[in-house]
C-alpha positions, -999 to +999 in steps of 0.1 A: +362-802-168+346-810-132+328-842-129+290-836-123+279-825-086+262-860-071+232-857-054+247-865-020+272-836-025+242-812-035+226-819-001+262-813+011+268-782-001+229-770+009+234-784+043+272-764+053+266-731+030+241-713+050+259-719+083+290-704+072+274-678+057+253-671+093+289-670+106+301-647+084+272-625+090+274-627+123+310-621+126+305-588+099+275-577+130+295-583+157+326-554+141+297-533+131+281-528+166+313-525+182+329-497+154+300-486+128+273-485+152+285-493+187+257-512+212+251-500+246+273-517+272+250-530+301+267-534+333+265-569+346+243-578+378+255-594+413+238-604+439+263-595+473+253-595+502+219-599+499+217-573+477+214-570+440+232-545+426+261-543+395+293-562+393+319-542+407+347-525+382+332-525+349+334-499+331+318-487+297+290-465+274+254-470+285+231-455+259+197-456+255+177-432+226+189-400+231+215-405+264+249-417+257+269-416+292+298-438+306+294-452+336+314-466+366+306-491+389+324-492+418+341-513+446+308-521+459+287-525+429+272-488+425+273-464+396+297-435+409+326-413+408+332-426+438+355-456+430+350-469+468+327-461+495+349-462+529+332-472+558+355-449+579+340-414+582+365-384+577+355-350+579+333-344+554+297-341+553+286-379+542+254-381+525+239-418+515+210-416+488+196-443+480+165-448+450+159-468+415+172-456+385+170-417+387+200-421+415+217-449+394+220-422+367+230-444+337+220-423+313+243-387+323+282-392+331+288-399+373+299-364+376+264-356+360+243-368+385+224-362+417+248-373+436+279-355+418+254-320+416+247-324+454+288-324+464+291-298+440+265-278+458+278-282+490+313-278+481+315-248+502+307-264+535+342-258+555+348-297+549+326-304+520+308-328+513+305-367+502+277-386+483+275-421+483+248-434+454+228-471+462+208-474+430+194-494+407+170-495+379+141-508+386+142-508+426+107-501+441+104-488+473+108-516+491+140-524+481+154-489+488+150-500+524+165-530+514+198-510+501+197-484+530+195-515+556+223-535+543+246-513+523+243-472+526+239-468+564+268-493+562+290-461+550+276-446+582+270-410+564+250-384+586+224-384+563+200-409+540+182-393+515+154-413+499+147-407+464+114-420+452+096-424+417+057-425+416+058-462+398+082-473+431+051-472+454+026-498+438+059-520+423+067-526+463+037-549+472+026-558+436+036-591+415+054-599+387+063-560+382+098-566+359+125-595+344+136-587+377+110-586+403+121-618+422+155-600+430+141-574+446+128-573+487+089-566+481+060-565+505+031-587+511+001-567+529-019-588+548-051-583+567-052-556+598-026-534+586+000-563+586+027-562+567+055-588+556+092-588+537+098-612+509+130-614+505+144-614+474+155-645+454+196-647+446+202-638+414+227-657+389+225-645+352+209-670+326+237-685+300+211-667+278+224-632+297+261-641+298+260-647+260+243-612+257+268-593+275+296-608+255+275-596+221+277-566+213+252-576+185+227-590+209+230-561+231+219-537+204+193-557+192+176-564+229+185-523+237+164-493+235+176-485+200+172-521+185+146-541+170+140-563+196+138-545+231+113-571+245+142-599+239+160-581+271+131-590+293+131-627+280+167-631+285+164-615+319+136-639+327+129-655+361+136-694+369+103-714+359+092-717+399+093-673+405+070-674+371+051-700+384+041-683+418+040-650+408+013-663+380-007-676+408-002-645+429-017-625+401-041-652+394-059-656+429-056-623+438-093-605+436-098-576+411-094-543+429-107-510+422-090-474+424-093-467+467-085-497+473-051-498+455-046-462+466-051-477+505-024-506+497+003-481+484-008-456+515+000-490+537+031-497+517+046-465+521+040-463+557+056-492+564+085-484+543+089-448+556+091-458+593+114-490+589+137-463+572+132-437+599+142-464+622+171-473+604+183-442+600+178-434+636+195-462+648+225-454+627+226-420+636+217-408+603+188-382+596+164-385+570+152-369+544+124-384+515+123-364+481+100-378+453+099-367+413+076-343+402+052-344+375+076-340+349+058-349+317+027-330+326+050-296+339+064-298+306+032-306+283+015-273+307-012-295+314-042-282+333-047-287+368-076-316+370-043-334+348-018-324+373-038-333+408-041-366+390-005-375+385+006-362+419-018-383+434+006-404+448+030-374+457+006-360+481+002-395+496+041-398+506+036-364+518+011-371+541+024-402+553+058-387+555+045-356+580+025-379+601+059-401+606+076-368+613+098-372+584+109-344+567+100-347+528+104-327+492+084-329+465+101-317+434+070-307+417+077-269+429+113-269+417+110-287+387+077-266+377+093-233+387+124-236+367+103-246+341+080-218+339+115-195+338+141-216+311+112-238+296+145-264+293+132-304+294+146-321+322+145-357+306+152-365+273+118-380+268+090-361+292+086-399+307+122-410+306+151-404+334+165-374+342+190-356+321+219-337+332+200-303+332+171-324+356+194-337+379+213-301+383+174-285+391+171-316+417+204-309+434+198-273+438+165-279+452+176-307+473+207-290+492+179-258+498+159-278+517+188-293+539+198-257+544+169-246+557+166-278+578+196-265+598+211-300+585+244-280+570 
């Protein structure tokens, strides 16, 4: 017969049972996202050369809803086929596009993308052609320059191609805009039409974020399909002093209303648009600007008042775009056109990313335009 429990061992056995079943649990989660159920891999950032982009050679399964896509990041940090951008030129037609997520492409295969379309498209150039991809989720429009300055006309292609998003244009000059705002180059529009660069804080990953990658668990409950997605932001959150100012940056700065926002992100692109004219130029590069269309609206067939006001900002990169000389492409007409003929979705949410189908419409468009630029 066992003697009695004593008190002492009661507390004991209350005090060691529930961590060792939390470890067990745990342990039984970790298999189950990794076999059962597998979490999306998240390819770890770096900050090189200024620049924040992904840690090079990792490998793995993004997914996110409905899009389940390996990726490859590269030599220098970039989601591609390409497993390393040379910076000697061969014969080839080498084309640098640079943009936020819609060129990073997580969410369709590397051969899936943009960038894998637009060689396919051009394939029958006597030489062919090469695409080298600079993109990241989350980018705004100022850090496209950023990436063009430091790493794509690096490559030395022929030609940049700037991808934009609408929500790139107010995140360039605005505060506090993601978990990783700080990171990123962003503008600060003073008075008279002057304009300064912030540059972008180094980034080191939290021990919070290391941990993360390394769970396959925490990944799937901070990811798009878990319970949790909010906990990515908090992991991914800025040192106390970037909270700090940025709070007081959003704090002090006066309530404005719609024209005047509109005349900041008309200033912002301007400024963004000629630095990368320059730069291009002063490579030897030319340059071409495409933005997204109106993608949720084309599908929804909403009426025109609902359309001129979501391509608002599209017909004010236009503008600013042919007063810089710059030639530009709005996908609204391809994406709208094709549309109106397949009726296919070319996300797999109207609001989310491109899927394969959107970025083989955006190719096609794309490589008519540098035809009938005489750029081929």
């Amino acid at each position: 017969m066992s003697p009695p429990m004593t008190l002492t061992g009661k507390r004991l056995a209350t005090a060691t049972l529930p961590p060792a079943v939390l470890a067990l649990l745990l342990a039984l989660a970790e298999v189950f996202f990794r076999v059962v159920l597998p979490a999306p891999d998240v390819p770890a950032l770096a900050f090189v050369d200024g620049v924040l982009r992904r840690q090079s050679g990792q490998t793995g399964v993004y997914r996110d809803r409905d899009a389940s896509a390996p990726f490859s990041i590269n030599a220098q940090g970039w989601n591609s086929a390409h497993p390393d951008y040379p910076t000697g030129r061969g014969s080839a037609l080498r084309i640098a596009l640079v943009g936020g997520s819609l060129v990073e492409a997580l969410e369709v295969p590397p051969q899936a993308s943009l960038a894998g379309d637009l060689e396919r498209e051009l394939a029958a150039l006597p030489d062919g052609a090469e695409v080298f991809r600079y993109g990241l989720d989350g980018a705004p429009l100022s850090q496209h320059l950023l990436m063009a300055r430091k790493a794509a006309l690096a490559a030395h292609p022929q030609l940049l191609i700037a991808l934009l998003s609408p929500e790139d244009i107010p995140a360039s000059h605005r505060p506090n805009t993601g978990p990783l705002s700080a990171h990123f180059l962003k503008l600060r529009l003073g008075a008279e039409d002057t304009v300064e660069e912030l540059p972008p804080t180094p980034y080191a990953p939290a021990f919070a974020e290391r941990i993360r990658q390394g769970s396959a668990f925490l990944r799937y409950l901070t990811g798009p399909e878990g319970l949790r997605p909010a906990l990515a932001e908090r992991l991914l959150r800025k040192p106390r002093a970037d909270r700090r100012y940025e709070a007081a940056a959003s704090a002090t700065a006066p309530a404005m209303g719609p024209e005047e926002q509109q005349a900041l992100d008309r200033r912002a692109v301007r400024y963004v648009l000629g630095q990368l004219q320059a730069q291009a130029a002063a490579a030897g590069a030319r340059l071409l600007v495409v933005m997204d269309g109106a993608r949720a609206e084309i599908e929804a067939r909403a009426g025109v008042a609902e359309l001129a006001q979501a391509l608002e900002l599209n017909r004010m990169a236009a503008a600013e775009a042919e007063l810089l000389g710059i030639p530009f492409l709005d996908l609204q007409d391809a994406f709208a056109e094709d549309f109106r003929q397949h009726g296919k979705p070319f996300g797999f949410h109207p609001d989310s990313c491109w899927n394969a189908y959107g970025h083989a419409v955006a190719a096609g468009a794309v490589a008519d335009r540098l035809a009938r630029l005489g750029w081929l």
